[in-house]
mmCIF file as gemmi writes it, N, C-alpha and C atoms, coordinates in Angstrom:
data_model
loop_
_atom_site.group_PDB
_atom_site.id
_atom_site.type_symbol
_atom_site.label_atom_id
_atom_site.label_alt_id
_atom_site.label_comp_id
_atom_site.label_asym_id
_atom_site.label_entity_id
_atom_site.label_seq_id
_atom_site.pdbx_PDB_ins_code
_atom_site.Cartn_x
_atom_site.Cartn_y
_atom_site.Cartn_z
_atom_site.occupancy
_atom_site.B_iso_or_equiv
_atom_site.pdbx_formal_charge
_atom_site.auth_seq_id
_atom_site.auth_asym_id
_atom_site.pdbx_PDB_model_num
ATOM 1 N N . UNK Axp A 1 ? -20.485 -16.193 32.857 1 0 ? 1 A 1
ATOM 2 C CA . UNK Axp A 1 ? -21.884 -15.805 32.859 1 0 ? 1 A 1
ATOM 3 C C . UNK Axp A 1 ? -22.63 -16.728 31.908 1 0 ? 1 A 1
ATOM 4 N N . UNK Axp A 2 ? -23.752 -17.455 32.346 1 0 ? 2 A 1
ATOM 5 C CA . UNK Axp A 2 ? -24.453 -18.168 31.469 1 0 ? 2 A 1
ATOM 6 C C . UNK Axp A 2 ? -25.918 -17.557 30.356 1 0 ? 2 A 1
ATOM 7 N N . UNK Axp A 3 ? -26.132 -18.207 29.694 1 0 ? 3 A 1
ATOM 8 C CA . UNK Axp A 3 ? -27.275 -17.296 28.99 1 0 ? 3 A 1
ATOM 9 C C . UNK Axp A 3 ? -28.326 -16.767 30.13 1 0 ? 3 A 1
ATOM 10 N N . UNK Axp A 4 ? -28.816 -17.21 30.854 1 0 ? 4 A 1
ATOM 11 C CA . UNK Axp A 4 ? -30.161 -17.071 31.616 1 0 ? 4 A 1
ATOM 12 C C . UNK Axp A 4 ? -29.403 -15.839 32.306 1 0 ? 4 A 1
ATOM 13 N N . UNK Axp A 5 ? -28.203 -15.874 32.845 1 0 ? 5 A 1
ATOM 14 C CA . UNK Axp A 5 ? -27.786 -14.677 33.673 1 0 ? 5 A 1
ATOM 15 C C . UNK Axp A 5 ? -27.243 -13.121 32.378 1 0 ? 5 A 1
ATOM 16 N N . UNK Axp A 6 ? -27.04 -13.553 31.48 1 0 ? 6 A 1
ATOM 17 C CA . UNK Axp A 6 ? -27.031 -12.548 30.163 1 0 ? 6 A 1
ATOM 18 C C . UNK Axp A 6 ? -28.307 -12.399 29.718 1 0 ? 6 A 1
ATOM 19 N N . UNK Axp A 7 ? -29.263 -12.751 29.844 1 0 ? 7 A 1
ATOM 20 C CA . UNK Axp A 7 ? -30.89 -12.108 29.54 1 0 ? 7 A 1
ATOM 21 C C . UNK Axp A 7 ? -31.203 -11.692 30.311 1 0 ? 7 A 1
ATOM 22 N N . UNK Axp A 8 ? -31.041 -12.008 31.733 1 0 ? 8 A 1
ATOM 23 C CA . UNK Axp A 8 ? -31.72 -11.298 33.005 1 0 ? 8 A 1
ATOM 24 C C . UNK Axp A 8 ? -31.014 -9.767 33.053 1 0 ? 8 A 1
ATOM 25 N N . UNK Axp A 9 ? -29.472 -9.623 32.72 1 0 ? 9 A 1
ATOM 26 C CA . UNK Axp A 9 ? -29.145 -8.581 33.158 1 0 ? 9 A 1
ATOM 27 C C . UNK Axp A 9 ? -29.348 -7.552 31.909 1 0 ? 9 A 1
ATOM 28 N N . UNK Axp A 10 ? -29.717 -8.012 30.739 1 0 ? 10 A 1
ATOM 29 C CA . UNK Axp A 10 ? -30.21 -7.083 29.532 1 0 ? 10 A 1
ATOM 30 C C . UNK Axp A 10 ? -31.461 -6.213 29.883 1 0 ? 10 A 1
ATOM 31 N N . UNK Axp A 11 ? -32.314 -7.635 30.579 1 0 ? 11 A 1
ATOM 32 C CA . UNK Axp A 11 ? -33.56 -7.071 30.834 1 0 ? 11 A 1
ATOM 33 C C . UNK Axp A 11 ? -33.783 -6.111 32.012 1 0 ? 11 A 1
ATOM 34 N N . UNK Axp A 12 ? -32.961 -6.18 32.795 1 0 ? 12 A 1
ATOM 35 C CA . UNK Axp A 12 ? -33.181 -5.131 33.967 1 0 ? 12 A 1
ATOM 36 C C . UNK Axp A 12 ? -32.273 -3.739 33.508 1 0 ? 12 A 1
ATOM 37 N N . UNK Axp A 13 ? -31.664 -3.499 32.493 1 0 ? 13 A 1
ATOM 38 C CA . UNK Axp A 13 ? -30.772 -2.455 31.945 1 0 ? 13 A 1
ATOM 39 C C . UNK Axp A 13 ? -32.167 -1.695 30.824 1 0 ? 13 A 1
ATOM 40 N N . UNK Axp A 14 ? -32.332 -2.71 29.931 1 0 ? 14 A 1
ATOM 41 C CA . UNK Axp A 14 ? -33.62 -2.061 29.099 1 0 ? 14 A 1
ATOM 42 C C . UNK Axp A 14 ? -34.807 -1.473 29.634 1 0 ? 14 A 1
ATOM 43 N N . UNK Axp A 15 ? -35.461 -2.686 30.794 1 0 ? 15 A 1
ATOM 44 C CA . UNK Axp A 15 ? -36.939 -2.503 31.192 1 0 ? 15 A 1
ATOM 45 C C . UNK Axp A 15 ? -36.76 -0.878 31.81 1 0 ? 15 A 1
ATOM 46 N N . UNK Axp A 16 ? -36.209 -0.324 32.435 1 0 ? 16 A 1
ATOM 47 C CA . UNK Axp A 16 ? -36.546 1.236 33.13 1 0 ? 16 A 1
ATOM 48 C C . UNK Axp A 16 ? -36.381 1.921 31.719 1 0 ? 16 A 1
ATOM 49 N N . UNK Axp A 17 ? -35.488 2.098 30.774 1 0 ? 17 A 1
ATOM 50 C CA . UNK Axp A 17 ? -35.394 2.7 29.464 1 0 ? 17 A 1
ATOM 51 C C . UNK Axp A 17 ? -36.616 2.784 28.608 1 0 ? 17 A 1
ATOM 52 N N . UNK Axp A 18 ? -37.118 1.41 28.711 1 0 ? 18 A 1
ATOM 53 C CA . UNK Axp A 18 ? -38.296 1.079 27.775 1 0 ? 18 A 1
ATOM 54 C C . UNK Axp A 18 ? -39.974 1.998 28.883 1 0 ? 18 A 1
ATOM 55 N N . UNK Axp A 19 ? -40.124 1.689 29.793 1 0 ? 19 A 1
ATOM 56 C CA . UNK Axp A 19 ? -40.838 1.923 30.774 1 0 ? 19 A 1
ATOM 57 C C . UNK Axp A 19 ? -41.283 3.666 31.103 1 0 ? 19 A 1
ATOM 58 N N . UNK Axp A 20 ? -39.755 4.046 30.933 1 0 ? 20 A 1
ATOM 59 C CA . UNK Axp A 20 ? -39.892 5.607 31.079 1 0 ? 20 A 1
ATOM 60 C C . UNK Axp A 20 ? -39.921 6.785 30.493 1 0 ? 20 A 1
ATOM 61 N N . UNK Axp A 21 ? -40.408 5.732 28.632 1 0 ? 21 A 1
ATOM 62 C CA . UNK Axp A 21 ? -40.549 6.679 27.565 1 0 ? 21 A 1
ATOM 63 C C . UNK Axp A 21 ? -42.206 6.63 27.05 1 0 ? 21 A 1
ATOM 64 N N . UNK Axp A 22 ? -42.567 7.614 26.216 1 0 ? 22 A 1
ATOM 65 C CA . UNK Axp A 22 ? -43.68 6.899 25.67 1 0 ? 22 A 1
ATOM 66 C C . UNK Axp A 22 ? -43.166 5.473 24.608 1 0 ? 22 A 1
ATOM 67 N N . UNK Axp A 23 ? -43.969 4.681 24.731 1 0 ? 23 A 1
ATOM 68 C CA . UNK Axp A 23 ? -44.118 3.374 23.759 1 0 ? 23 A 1
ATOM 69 C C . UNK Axp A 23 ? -43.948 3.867 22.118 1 0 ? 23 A 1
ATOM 70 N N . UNK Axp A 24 ? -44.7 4.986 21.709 1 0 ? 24 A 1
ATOM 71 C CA . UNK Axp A 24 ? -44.644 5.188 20.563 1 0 ? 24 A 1
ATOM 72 C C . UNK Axp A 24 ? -43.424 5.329 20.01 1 0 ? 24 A 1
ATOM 73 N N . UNK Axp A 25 ? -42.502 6.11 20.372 1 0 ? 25 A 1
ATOM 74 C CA . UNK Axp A 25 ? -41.377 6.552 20.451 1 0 ? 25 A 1
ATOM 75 C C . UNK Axp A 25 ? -40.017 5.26 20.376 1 0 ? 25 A 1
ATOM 76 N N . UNK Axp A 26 ? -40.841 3.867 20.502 1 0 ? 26 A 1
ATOM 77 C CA . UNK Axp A 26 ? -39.714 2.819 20.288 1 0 ? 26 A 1
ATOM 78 C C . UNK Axp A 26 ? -40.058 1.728 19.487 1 0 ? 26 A 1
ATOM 79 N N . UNK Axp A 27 ? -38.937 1.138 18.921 1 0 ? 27 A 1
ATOM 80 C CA . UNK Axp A 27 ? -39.427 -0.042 17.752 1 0 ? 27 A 1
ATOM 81 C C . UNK Axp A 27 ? -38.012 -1.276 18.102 1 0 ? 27 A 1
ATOM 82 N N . UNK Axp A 28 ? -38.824 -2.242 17.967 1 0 ? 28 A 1
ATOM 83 C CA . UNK Axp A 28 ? -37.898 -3.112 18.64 1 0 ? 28 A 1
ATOM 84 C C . UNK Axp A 28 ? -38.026 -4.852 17.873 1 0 ? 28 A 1
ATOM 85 N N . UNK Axp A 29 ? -36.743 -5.547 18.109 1 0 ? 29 A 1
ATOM 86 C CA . UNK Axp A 29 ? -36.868 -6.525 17.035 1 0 ? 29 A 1
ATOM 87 C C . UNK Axp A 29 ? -36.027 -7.786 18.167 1 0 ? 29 A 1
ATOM 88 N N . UNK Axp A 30 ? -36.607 -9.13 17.928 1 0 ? 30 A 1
ATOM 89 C CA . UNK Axp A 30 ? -35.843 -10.294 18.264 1 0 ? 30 A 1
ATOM 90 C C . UNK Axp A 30 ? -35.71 -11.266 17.954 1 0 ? 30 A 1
ATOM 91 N N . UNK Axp A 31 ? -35.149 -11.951 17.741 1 0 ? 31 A 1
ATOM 92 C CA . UNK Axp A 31 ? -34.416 -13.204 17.332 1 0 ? 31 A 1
ATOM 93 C C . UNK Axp A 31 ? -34.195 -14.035 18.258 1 0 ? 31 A 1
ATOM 94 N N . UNK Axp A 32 ? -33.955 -15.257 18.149 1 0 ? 32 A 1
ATOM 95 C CA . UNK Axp A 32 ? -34.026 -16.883 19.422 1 0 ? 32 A 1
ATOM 96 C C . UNK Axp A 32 ? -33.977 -17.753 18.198 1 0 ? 32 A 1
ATOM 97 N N . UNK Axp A 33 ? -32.781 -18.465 17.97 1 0 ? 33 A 1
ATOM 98 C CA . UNK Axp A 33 ? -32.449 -19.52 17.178 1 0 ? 33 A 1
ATOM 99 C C . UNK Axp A 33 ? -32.05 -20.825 18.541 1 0 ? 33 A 1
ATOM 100 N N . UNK Axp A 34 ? -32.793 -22.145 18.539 1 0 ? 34 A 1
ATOM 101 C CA . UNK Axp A 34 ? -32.127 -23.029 19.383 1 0 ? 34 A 1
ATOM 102 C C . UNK Axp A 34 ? -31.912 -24.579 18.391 1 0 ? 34 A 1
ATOM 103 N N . UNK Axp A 35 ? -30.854 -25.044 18.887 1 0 ? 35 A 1
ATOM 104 C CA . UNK Axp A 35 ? -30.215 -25.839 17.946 1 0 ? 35 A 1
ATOM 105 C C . UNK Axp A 35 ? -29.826 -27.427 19.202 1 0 ? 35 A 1
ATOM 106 N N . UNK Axp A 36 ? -30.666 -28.282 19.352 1 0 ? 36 A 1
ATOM 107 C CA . UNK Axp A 36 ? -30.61 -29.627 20.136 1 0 ? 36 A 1
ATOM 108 C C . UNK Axp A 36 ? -30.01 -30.415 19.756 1 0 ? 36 A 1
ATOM 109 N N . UNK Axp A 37 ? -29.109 -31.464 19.622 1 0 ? 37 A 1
ATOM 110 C CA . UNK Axp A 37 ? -28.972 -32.785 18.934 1 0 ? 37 A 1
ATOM 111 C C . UNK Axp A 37 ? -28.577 -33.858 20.22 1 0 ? 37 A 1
ATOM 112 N N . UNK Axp A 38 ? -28.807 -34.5 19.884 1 0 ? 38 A 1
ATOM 113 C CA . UNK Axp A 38 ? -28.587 -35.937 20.513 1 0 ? 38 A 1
ATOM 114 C C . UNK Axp A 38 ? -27.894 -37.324 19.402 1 0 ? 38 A 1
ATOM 115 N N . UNK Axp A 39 ? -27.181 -37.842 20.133 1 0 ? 39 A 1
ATOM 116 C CA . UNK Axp A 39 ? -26.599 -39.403 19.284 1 0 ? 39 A 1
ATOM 117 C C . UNK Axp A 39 ? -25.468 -39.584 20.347 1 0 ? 39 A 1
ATOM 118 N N . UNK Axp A 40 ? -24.359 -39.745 19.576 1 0 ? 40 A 1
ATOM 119 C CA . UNK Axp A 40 ? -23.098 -39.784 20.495 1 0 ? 40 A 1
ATOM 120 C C . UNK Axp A 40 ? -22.368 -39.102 21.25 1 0 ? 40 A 1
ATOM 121 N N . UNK Axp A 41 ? -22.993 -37.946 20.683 1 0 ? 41 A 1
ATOM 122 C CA . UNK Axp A 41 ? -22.856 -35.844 21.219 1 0 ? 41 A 1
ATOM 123 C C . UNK Axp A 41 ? -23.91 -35.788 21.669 1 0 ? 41 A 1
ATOM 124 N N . UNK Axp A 42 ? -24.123 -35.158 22.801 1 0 ? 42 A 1
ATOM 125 C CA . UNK Axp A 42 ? -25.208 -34.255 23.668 1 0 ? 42 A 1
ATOM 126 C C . UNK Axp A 42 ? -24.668 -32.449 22.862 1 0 ? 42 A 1
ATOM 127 N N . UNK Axp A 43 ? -25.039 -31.917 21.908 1 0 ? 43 A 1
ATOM 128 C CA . UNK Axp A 43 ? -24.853 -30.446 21.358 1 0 ? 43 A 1
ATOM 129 C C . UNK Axp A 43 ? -26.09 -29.875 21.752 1 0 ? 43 A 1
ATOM 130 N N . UNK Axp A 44 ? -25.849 -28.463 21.816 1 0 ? 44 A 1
ATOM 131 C CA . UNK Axp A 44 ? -26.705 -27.084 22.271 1 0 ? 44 A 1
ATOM 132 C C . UNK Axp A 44 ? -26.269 -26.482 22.01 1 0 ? 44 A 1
ATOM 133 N N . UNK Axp A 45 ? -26.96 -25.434 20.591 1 0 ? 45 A 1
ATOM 134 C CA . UNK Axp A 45 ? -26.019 -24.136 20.595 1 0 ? 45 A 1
ATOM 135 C C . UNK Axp A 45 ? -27.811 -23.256 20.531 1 0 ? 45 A 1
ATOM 136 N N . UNK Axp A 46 ? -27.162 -22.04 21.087 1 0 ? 46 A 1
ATOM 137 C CA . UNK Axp A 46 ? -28.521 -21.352 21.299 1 0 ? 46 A 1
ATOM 138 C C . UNK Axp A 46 ? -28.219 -19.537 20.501 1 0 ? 46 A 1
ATOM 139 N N . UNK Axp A 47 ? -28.905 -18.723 20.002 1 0 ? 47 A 1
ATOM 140 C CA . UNK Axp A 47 ? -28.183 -17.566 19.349 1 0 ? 47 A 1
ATOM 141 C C . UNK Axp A 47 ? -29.087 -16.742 19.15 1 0 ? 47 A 1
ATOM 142 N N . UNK Axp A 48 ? -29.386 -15.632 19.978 1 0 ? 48 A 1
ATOM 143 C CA . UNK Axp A 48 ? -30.32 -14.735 20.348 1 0 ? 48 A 1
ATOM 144 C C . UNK Axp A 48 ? -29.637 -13.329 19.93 1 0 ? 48 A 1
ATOM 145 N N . UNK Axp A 49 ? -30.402 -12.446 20.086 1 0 ? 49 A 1
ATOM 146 C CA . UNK Axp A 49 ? -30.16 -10.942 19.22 1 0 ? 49 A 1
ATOM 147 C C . UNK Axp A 49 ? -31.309 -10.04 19.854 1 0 ? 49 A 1
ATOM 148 N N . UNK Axp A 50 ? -31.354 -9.11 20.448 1 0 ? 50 A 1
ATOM 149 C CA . UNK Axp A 50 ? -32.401 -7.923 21.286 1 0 ? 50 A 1
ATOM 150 C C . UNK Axp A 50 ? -31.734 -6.773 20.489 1 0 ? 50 A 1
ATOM 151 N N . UNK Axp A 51 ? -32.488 -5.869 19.598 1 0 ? 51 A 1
ATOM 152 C CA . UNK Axp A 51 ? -32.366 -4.48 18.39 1 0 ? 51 A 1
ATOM 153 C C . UNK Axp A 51 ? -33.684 -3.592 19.16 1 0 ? 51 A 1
ATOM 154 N N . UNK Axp A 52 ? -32.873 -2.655 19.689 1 0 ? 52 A 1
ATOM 155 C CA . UNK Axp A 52 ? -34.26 -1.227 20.001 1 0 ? 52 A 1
ATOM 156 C C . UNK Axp A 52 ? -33.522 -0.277 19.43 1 0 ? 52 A 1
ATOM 157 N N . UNK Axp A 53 ? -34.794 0.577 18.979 1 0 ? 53 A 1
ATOM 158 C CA . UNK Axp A 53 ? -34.564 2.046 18.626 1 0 ? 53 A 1
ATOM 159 C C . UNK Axp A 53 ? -35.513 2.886 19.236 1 0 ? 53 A 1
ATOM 160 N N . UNK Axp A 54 ? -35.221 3.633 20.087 1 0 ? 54 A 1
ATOM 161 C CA . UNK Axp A 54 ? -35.203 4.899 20.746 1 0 ? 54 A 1
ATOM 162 C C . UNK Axp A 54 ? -35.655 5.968 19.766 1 0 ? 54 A 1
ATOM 163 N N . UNK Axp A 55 ? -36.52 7.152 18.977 1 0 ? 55 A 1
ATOM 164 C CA . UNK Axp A 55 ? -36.454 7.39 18.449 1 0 ? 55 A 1
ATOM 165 C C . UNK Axp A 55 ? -37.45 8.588 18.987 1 0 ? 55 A 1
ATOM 166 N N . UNK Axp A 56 ? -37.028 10.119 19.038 1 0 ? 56 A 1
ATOM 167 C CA . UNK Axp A 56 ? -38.191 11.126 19.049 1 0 ? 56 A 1
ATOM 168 C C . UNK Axp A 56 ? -37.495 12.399 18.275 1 0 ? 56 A 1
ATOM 169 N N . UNK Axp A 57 ? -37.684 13.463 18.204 1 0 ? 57 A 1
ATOM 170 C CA . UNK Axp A 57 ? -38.103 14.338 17.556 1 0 ? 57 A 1
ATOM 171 C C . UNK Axp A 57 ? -36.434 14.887 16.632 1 0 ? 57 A 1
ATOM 172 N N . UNK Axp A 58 ? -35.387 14.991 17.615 1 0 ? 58 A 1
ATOM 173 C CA . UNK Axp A 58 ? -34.115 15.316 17.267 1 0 ? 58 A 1
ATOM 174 C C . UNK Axp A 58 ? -32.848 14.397 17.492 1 0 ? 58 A 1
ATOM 175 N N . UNK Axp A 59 ? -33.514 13.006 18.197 1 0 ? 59 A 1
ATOM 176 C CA . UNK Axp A 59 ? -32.885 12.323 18.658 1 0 ? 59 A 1
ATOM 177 C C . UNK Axp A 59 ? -32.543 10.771 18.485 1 0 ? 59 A 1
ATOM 178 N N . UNK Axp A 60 ? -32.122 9.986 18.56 1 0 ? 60 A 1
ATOM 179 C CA . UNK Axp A 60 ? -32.215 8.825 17.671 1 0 ? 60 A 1
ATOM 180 C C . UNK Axp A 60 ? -30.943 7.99 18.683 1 0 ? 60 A 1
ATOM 181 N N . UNK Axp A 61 ? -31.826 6.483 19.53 1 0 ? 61 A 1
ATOM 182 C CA . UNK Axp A 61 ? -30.474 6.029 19.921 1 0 ? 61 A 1
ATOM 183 C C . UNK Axp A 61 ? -30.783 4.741 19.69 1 0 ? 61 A 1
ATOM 184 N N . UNK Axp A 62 ? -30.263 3.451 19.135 1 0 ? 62 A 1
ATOM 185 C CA . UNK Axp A 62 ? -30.403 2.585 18.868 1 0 ? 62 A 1
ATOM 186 C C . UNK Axp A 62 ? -29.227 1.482 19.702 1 0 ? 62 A 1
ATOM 187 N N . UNK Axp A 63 ? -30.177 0.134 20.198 1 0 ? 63 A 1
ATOM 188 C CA . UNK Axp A 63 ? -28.859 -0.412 21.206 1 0 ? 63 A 1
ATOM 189 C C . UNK Axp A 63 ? -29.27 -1.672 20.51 1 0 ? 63 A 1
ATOM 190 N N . UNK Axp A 64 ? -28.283 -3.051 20.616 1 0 ? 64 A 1
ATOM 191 C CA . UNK Axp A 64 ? -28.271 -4.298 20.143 1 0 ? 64 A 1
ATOM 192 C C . UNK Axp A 64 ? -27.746 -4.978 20.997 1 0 ? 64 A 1
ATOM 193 N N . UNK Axp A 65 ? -28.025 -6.204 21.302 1 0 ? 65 A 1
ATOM 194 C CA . UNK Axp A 65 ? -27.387 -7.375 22.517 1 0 ? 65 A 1
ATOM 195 C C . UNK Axp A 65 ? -27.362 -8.589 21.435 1 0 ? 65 A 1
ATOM 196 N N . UNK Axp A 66 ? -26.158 -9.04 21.196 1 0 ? 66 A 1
ATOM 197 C CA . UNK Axp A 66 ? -26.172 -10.676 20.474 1 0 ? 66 A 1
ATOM 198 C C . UNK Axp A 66 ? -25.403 -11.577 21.792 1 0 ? 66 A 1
ATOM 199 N N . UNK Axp A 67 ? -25.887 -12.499 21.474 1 0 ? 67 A 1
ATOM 200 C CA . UNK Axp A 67 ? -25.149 -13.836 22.272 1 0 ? 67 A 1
ATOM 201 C C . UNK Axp A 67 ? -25.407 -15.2 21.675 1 0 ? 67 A 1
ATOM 202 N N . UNK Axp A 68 ? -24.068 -15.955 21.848 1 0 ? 68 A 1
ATOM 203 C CA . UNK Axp A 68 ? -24.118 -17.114 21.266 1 0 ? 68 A 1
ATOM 204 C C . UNK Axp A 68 ? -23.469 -18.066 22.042 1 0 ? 68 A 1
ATOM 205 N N . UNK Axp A 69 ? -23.871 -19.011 22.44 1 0 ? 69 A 1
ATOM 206 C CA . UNK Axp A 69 ? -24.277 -20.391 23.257 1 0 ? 69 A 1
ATOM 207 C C . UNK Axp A 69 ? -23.933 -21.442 22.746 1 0 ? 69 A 1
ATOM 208 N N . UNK Axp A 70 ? -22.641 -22.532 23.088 1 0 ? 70 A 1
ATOM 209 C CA . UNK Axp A 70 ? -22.486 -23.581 22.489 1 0 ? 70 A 1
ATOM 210 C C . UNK Axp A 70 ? -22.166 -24.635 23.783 1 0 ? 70 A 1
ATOM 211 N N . UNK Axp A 71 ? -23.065 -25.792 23.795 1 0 ? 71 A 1
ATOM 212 C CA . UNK Axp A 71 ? -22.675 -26.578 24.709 1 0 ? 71 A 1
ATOM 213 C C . UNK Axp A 71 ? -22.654 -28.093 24.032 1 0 ? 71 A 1
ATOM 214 N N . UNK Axp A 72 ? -21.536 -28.768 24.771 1 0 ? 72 A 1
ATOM 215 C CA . UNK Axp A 72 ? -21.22 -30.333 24.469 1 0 ? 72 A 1
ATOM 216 C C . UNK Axp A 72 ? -20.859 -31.406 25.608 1 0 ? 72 A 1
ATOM 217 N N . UNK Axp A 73 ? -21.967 -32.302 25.262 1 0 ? 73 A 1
ATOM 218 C CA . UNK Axp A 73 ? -22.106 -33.313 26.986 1 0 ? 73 A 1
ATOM 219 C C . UNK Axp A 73 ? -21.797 -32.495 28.003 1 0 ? 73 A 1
ATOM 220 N N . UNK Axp A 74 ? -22.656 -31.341 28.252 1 0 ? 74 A 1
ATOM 221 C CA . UNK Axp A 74 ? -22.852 -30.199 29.145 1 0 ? 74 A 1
ATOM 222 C C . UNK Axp A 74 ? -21.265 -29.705 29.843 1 0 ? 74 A 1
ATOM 223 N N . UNK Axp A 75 ? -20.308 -29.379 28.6 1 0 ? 75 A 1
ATOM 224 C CA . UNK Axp A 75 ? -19.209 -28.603 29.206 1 0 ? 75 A 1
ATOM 225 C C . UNK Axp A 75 ? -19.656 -27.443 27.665 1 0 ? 75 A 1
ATOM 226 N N . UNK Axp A 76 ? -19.99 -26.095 28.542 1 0 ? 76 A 1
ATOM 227 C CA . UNK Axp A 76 ? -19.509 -24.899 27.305 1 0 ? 76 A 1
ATOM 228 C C . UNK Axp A 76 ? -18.247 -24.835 26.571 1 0 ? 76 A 1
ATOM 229 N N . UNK Axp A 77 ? -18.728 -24.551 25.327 1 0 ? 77 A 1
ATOM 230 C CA . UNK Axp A 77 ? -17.54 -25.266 24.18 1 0 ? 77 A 1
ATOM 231 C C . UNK Axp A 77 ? -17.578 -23.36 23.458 1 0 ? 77 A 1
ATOM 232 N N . UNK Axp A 78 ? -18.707 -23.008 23.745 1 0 ? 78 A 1
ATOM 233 C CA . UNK Axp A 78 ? -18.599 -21.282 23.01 1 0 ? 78 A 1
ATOM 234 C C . UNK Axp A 78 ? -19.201 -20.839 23.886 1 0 ? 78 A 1
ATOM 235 N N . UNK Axp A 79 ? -19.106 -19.094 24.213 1 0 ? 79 A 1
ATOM 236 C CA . UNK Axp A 79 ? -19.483 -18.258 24.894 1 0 ? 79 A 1
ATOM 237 C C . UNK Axp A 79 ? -19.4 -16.712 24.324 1 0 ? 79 A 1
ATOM 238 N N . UNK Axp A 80 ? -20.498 -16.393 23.217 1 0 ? 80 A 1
ATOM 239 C CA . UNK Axp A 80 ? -19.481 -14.867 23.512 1 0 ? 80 A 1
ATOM 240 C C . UNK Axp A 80 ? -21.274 -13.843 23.75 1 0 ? 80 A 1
ATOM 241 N N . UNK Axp A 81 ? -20.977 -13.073 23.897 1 0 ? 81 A 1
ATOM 242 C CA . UNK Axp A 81 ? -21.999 -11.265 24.056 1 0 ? 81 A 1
ATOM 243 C C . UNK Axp A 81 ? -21.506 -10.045 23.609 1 0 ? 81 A 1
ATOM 244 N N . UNK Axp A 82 ? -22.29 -9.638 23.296 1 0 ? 82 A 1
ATOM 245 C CA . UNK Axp A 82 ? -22.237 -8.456 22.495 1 0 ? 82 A 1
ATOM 246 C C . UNK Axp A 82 ? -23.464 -7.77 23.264 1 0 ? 82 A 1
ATOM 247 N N . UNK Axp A 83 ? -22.697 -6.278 23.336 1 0 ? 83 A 1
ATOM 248 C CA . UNK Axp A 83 ? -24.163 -5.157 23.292 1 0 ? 83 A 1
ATOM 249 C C . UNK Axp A 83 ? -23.322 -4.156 23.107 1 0 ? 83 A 1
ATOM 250 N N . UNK Axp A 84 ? -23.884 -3.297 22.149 1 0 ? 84 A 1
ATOM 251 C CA . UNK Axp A 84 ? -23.946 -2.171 21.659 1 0 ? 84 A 1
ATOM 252 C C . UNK Axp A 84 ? -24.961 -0.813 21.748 1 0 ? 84 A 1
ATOM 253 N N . UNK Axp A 85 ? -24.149 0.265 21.828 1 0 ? 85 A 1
ATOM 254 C CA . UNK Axp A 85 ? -25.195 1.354 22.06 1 0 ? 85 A 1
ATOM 255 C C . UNK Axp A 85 ? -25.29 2.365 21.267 1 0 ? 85 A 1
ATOM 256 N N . UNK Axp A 86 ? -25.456 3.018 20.438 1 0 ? 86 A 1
ATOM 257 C CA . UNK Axp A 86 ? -25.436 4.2 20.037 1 0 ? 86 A 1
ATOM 258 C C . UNK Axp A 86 ? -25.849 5.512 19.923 1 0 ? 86 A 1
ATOM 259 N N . UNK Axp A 87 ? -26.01 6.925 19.844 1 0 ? 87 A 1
ATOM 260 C CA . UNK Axp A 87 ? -27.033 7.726 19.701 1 0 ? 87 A 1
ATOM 261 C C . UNK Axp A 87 ? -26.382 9.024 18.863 1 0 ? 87 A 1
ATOM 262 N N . UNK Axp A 88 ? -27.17 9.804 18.279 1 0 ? 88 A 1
ATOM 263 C CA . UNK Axp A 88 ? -27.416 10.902 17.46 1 0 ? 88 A 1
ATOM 264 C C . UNK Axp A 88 ? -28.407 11.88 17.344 1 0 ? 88 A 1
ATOM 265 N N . UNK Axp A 89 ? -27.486 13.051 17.823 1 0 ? 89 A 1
ATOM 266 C CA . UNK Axp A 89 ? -28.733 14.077 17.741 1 0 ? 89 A 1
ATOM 267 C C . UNK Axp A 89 ? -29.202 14.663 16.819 1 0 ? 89 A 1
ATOM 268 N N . UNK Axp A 90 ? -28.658 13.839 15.051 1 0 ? 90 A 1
ATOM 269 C CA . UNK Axp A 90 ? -29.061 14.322 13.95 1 0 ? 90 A 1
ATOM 270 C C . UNK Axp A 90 ? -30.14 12.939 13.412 1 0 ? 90 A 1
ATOM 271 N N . UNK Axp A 91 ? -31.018 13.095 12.742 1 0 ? 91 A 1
ATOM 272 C CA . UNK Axp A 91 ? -31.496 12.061 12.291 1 0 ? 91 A 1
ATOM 273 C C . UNK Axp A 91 ? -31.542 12.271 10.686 1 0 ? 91 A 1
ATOM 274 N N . UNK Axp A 92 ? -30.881 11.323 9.918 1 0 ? 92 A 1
ATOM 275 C CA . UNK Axp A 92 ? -30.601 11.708 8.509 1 0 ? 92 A 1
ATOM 276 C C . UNK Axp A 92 ? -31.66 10.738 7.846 1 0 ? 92 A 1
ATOM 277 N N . UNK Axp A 93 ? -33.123 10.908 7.065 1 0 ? 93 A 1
ATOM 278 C CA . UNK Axp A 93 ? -33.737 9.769 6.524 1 0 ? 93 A 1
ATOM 279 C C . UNK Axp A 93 ? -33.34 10.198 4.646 1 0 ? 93 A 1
């Protein structure tokens, strides 16, 4: 799976989640690090991060997606993803 096909399928998993709550009710954070070089190496490493929290009255669910992207004279040299989900029906502040 390449990055473009690991963002597309985050985004069609989140967008109905995000869509079918009120807005107030969510707080959300992202990250996009991209890293080019050129000389004798063609390198690409790319390293993205999607953080929501879900959050209403008794309830609390927080999810995270990392991925990290390494390419050299266009053969992938790293590949990994992460997503995480969690939830709690206690909210401790």
């Amino acid at each position: 799976m390449d990055l473009r096909q690991a963002v597309a399928v985050t985004a069609v998993v989140i967008a109905p989640l995000a869509s079918a709550q009120n807005a107030d009710d969510w707080e959300g954070e992202t990250e996009l690090g991209v890293l080019m070089t050129s000389g004798n190496t063609e390198k690409t490493n790319i390293k993205g991060r999607l953080g929501l929290i879900h959050e209403v009255e008794t309830w609390r669910n927080t999810g995270e997606f990392r991925t990290n992207y390494s390419e050299t004279d266009d053969e992938t040299t790293a590949e990994k993803y992460l997503a995480v989900n969690s939830g709690s029906d206690e909210i401790f502040i």
